[in-house]
N, C-alpha and C positions, 0 to 999 in steps of 0.2 A: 722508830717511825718518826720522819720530821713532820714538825706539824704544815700545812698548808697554809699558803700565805693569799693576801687578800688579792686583791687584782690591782687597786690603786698601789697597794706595795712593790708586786713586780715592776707595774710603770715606773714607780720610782725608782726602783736599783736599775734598771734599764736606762737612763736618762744619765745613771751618774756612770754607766759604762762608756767607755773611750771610742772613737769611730770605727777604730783594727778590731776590738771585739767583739763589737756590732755586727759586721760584713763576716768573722768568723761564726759565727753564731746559723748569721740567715743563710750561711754560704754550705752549712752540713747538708750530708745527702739526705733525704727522704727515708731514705729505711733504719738511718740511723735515729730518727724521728720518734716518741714512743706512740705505740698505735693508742686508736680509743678507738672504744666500742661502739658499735655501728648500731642504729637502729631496726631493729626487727619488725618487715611489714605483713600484717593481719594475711592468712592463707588467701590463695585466690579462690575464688569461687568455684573452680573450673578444672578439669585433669590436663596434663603438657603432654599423656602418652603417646598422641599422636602424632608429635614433633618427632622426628627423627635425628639424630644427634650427627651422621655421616653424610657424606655424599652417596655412598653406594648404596644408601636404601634408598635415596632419592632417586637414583636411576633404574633400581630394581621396581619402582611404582610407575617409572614412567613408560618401564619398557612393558610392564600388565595393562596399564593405559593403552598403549597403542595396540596390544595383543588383543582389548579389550572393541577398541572403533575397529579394526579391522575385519572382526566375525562379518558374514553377509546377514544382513538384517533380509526378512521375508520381506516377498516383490507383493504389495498389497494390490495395486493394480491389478497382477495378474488374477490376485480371487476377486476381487471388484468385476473384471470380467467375465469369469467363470457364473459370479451372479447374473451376470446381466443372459448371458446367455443361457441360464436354466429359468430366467425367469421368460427369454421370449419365444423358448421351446413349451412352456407352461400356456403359456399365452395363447401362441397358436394350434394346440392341443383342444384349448376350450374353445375357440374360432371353431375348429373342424368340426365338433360335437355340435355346439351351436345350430351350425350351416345344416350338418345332417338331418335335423331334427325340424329345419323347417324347409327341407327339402331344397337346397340353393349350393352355390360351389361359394368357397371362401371368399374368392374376388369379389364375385354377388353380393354377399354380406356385406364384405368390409365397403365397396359402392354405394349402398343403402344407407349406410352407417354414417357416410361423411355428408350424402345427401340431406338424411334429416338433420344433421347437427349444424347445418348451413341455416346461416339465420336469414328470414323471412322479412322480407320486405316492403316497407306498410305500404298502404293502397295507394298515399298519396304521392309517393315518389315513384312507383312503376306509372301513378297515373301522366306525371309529369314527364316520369321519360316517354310516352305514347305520344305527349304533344307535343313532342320533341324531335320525336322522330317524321309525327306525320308534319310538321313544321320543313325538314330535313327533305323530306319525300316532294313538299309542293312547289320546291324552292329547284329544287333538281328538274320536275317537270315540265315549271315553268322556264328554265333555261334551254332544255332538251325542245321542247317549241320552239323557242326562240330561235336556235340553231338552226332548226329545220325552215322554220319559215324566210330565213336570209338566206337556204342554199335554194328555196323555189325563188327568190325573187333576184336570186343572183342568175339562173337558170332561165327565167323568163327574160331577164333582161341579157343574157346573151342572145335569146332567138331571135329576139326583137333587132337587134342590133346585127345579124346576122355573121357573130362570130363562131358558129356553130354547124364545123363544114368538115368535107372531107377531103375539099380539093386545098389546095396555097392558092385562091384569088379573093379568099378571107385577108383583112390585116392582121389577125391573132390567130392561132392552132387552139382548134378545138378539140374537145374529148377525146377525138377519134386524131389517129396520127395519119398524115396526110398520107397519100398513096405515091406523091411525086417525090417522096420521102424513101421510097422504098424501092422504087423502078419510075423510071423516065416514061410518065404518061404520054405524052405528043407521040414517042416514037413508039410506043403499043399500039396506040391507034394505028398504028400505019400495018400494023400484022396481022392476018385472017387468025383465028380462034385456034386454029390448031397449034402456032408458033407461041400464040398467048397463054396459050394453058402449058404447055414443055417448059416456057421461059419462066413462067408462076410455080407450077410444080416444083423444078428446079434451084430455082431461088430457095423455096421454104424449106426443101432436102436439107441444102448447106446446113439452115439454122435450125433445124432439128425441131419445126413447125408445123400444123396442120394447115394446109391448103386444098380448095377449089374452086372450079370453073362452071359456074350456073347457069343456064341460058337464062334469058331476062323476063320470059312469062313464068317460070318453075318459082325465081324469084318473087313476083309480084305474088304469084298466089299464096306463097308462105308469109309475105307481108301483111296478105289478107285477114290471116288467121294469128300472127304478131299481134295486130292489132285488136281485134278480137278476142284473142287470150294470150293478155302479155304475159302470164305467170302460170308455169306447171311445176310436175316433179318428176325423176325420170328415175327411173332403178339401174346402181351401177352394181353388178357383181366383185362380191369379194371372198376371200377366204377369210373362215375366224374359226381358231381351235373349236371344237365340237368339246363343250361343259363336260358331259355325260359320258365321255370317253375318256382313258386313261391319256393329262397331258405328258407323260413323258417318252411315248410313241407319236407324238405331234400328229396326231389324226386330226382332220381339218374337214371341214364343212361351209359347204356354199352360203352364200347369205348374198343381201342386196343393202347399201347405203341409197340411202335417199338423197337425191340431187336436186337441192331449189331453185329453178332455172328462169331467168326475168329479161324479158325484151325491154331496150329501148330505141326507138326510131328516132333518127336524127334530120332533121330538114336541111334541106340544103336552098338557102337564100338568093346564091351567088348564080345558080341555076335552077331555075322554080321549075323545071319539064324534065329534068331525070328523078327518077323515084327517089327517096329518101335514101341516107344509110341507115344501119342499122347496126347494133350490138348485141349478143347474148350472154351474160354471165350464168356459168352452173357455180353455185355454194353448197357445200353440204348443209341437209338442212338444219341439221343438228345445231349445227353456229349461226344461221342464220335466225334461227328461233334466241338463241342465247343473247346476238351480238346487232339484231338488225342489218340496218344502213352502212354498219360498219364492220359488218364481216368480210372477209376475204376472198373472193372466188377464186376457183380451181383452175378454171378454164373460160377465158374470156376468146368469143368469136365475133369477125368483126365483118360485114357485108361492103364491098365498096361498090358504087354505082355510077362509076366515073367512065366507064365503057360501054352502057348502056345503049347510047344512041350509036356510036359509031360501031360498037362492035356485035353487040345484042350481047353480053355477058356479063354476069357481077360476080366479082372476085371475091373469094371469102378468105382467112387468114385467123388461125386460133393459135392461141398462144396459152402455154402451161406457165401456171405462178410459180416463180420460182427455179424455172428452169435454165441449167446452163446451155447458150447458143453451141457451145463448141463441144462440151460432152456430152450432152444431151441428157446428163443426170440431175440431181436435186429437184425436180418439179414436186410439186405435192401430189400429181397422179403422174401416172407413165404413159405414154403418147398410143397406146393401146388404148387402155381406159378411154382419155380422150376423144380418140378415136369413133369408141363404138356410142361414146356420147355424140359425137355429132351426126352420128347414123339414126342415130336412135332417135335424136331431134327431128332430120328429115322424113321418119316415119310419123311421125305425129301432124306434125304444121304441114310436110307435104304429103298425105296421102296420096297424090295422084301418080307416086313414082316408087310407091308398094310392089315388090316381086313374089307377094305372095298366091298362093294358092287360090285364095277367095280374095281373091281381089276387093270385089265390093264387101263383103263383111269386115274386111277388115278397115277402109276405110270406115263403116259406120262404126264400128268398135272403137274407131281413134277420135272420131268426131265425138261420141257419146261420151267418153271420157274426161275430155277437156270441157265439154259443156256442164258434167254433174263437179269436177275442179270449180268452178267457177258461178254455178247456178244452185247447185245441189251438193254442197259439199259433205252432207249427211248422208246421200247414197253414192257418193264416192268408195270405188272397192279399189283397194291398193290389189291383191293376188289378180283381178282381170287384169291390172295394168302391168304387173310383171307379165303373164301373158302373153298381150298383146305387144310387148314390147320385144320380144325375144322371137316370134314366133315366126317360123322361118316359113 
C-alpha cells in the first residue's frame, strides 16, 4: 500500500512536470478518472410512490381524469325547482283552508292581506294632500269662471255690435250660417211657398238633412214658449239587450235615452221687424251632465226668418253631428231618430198643431210638463212624459 502523499507535495511534483505531461494528464477521459465516494443525503421525509416512472401511466391517469369530469353531475336547479314548487303547492293548500274557515274565496284573502300590510298614512300628510287637492279644485274653478265669463262678454258684445245674424248684411257670420250661403234669398222671395218648400225640401234631400216649411204664426208661437222654456228633455227610443234574458239569443228590449234639448234665440240687428232666429241643440243628457257647455249635440236645428215678411214662412234646417253629406252614414243618430225628435219638439212647444184625439188634454198635458221642468222639478214624472210624447 503506498503511503499517501501530502497535497503541498503533489503541488510540488506537478510544477517539476514538463507542459506535454501536463495537458496528458488533464487531457484523460473522465471514466478513466478514479471515482470518489459520494455523499449520502438524510431520507426525505416523504413517500416517491406516487411518482410514476413512464409515460403510460401518465396517460392511463389522464384518460380516468377525463372519464372522471365527463360523468353528468346532478342538474341541482332542477331539485331547487321541484322545492319551490312543493313549497307553493303547500302554500296555497294553507291559503284554501285559511279562506274556508273564514268563509271568503282565496283572491278575498290574499286582497285583504295586501290591504292591511299597506302602510298607513299619518294624518298629517293625507291632511296636506286635502289642501292640495282643495287648493287644485279652487284654482280649476276659478279658471272655469273665468272662461265662462269672456264667452258672456264675448257674446254680449257681439249683440251689441250687431254681428249676430242670419242674413250676410252683418260684416262678420254669425253662429248661425247665413241662409244666402245655402240658396239665393232675393230670388226665393220672388216664389209663392209652394215652389219654396219643393226647392228647400229638395235641396236638404241631396244632403241627407232634415228640413221644413212653417208658416210664420206656428213659428212665433213656438218662439213663445222657446223663450219661456228654453230647456227640456225629450225621450228617444232605443233598443238595449234585455239583462234578464239569455244574451246569446240577442233578445232586445225597448228603453228611452234622454235628450237634453236648449233653445237659443238669435236677434237679428240688421232687421229689427222680422222675428228673431233661432237654434235647438238635442245632447244626450247623460254627457251633458258629465261634460256641460262642452258636450256635443246630436242634432243641431236651425230656424231661419229671412222670408218672414215677404213670404210668411220660416225655413228650418237640422243637421246630424257627424254626418256624411253624400252617404248619409257616420252621424251619431240616424235621420229617423232625428226625425221623430223634431216631431216630438213640435209636440211640446207647438201644441196647437197636436193630431191627437183630445186635443185639448193633450195640450194641457204638454203645457203641464214643461211648466213642473222648469217650476216644479220635484213633481216632474219622466213615464207621463214618455206618454204624452208618443201618444198617437
Amino acid at each position: 500500500m503506498r503511503p499517501m502523499l501530502s497535497t503541498a507535495l503533489r503541488l510540488e511534483r506537478l510544477q517539476r512536470l514538463p507542459a506535454a505531461s501536463l495537458s496528458r494528464v488533464y487531457a484523460r477521459p473522465l471514466h478513466q478518472a478514479s471515482p470518489c465516494l459520494a455523499q449520502v443525503s438524510p431520507p426525505l421525509p416523504f413517500s416517491w410512490s406516487h411518482v410514476k416512472p413512464n409515460d403510460a401511466s401518465r396517460n392511463a391517469e389522464d384518460a380516468q381524469a377525463k372519464a372522471a369530469t365527463s360523468t353528468p353531475l346532478p342538474d341541482h336547479r332542477l331539485s331547487v325547482h321541484q322545492k319551490r314548487e312543493r313549497k307553493l303547492r303547500e302554500y296555497e293548500a294553507k291559503i284554501k283552508v285559511k279562506a274556508m274557515h273564514e268563509g271568503l274565496s282565496p283572491e278575498e284573502l290574499q286582497r285583504r292581506a295586501l290591504e292591511s300590510a299597506k302602510p298607513s298614512k299619518p294624518a298629517s300628510s293625507s291632511l296636506t294632500e286635502a289642501k292640495t287637492l282643495s287648493e287644485v279644485e279652487k284654482r280649476d274653478q276659478q279658471l272655469a269662471e273665468a272662461m265662462r265669463q269672456r264667452s258672456k262678454d264675448e257674446a254680449a258684445k257681439k249683440l251689441a255690435s250687431g254681428q249676430v245674424h242670419s242674413t250676410p248684411t252683418g260684416a262678420q257670420e254669425g253662429p248661425i250660417k247665413s241662409l244666402n250661403k245655402i240658396l239665393d234669398v232675393e230670388k226665393l222671395k220672388t216664389q209663392d211657398q209652394e215652389t219654396i218648400t219643393k226647392l228647400w225640401a229638395g235641396y236638404h234631400t241631396i244632403k241627407n238633412k232634415l228640413s221644413a216649411v212653417i208658416p210664420t204664426g206656428k213659428y212665433l208661437e213656438m218662439l213663445a214658449n222657446a223663450r219661456k222654456y228654453p230647456q227640456f228633455v225629450l225621450p228617444l227610443p232605443r233598443q238595449v239587450i234585455d239583462e234578464e234574458s239569455d244574451s246569446l239569443n240577442g233578445a232586445s228590449k225597448e228603453a228611452f235615452e234622454m235628450q237634453f234639448l236648449e233653445w237659443a234665440v238669435v236677434p237679428n240687428p240688421a232687421h229689427p221687424t222680422l222675428p228673431p232666429a233661432a237654434t235647438t241643440l238635442f245632447t244626450p243628457l247623460a254627457e251633458y251632465k258629465l261634460k256641460q257647455d262642452f258636450s256635443q249635440p246630436v242634432l243641431i236645428l236651425t230656424f231661419y226668418t229671412d222670408l218672414c215678411e215677404s213670404n210668411g214662412v220660416v225655413l228650418m234646417r237640422g243637421e246630424v253631428t257627424g254626418l256624411n253629406e253624400k252617404t248619409g252614414k257616420g252621424g251619431r243618430i240616424d235621420q229617423a231618430h232625428a226625425q221623430l225628435l223634431a216631431l216630438t219638439l213640435q209636440r211640446f212647444y207647438l201644441p196647437s198643431a197636436s193630431t191627437s184625439s183630445d186635443k185639448q188634454a193633450d195640450q194641457s198635458e204638454c203645457a203641464q210638463l214643461l211648466h213642473d221642468f222648469h217650476k216644479r222639478p220635484e213633481q216632474f214624472d219622466v213615464e207621463q212624459l214618455v206618454n204624452v210624447a208618443f201618444r198617437l
